[in-house]
C-alpha positions in Angstrom: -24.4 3.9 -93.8 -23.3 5.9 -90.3 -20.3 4.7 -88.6 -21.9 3.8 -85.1 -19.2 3.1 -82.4 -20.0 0.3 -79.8 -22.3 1.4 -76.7 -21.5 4.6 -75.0 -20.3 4.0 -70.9 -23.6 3.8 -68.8 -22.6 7.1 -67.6 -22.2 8.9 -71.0 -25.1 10.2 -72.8 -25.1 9.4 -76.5 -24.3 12.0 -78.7 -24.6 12.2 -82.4 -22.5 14.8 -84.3 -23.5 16.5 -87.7 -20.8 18.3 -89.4 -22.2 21.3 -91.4 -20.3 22.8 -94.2 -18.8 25.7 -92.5 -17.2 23.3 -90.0 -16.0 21.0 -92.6 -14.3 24.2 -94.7 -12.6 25.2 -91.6 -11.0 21.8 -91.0 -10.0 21.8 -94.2 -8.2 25.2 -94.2 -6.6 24.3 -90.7 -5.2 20.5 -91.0 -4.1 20.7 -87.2 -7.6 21.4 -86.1 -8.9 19.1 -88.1 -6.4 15.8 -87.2 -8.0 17.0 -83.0 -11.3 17.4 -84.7 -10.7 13.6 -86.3 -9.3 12.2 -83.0 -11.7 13.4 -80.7 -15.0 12.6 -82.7 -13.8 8.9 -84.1 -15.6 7.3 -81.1 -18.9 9.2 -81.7 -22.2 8.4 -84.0 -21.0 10.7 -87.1 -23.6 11.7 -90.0 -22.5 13.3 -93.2 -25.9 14.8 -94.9 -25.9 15.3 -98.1 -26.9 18.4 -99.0 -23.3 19.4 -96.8 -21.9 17.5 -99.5 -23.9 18.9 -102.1 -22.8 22.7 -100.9 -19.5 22.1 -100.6 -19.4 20.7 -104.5 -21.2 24.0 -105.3 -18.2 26.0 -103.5 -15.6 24.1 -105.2 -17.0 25.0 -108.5 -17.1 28.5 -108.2 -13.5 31.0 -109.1 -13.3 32.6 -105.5 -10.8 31.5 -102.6 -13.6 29.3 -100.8 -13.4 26.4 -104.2 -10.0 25.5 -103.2 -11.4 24.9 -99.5 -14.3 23.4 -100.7 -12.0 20.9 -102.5 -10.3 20.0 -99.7 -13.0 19.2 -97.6 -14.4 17.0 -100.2 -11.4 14.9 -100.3 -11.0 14.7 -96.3 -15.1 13.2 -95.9 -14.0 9.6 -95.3 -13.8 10.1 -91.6 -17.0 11.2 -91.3 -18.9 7.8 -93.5 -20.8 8.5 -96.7 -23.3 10.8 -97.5 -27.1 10.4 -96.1 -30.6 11.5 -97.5 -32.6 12.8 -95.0 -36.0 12.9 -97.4 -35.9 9.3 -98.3 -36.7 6.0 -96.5 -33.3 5.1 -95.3 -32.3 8.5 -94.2 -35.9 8.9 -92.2 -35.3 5.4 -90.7 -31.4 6.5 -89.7 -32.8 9.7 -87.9 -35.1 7.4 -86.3 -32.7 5.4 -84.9 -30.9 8.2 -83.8 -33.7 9.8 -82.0 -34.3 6.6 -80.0 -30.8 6.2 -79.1 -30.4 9.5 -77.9 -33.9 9.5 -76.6 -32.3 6.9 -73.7 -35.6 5.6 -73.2 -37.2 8.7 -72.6 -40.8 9.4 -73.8 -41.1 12.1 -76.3 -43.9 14.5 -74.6 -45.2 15.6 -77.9 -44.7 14.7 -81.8 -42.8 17.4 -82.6 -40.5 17.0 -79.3 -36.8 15.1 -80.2 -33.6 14.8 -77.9 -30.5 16.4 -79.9 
């Protein structure tokens, strides 16, 4: 499951990252950027979905200059905890979590409301 770090300072507002595949091709093309990317977000809720994961297989099996990228991303994903399923029962009860910890206690004023 989802690294979760221990409770944020009472002043800090929780904050729960979701690196995409475009941002996880970048880090992988610039290792500098990504070591600060690494550094900064090791103390934050991190959630690798899988469909990112699932794109960046698909772009590491194609010919053009984006697979070798690809590639490298896919072997630089332990940082970020493994993969999550957002349609099934875990994944739903994960984003639920979520909500409610970066809800703060705060009601949701209608169902299709969220704090993100």
């Amino acid at each position: 499951m989802t690294r979760l770090p221990s409770e944020p300072a009472d002043d800090a507002r929780p904050q729960v990252w979701f690196p995409d595949t475009s941002a996880l091709v970048t880090l992988a093309v610039h290792q500098p950027l990504q070591r600060a990317v690494v550094a900064t977000l090791s103390t934050h809720d991190l959630v690798l979905v899988e469909s990112v994961v699932a794109e960046l297989e698909g772009l590491a099996g194609t010919s053009d200059a984006a697979a070798v990228w690809a590639g490298t991303a896919l072997g630089q994903l332990d940082w970020i905890g493994p993969p999550v399923r957002v349609d099934d029962p875990a994944g739903t009860q994960l984003a639920v979590e979520l909500q409610e910890l970066i809800a703060g206690g705060r009601p949701l004023m209608h169902d299709m409301q969220h704090y993100g």
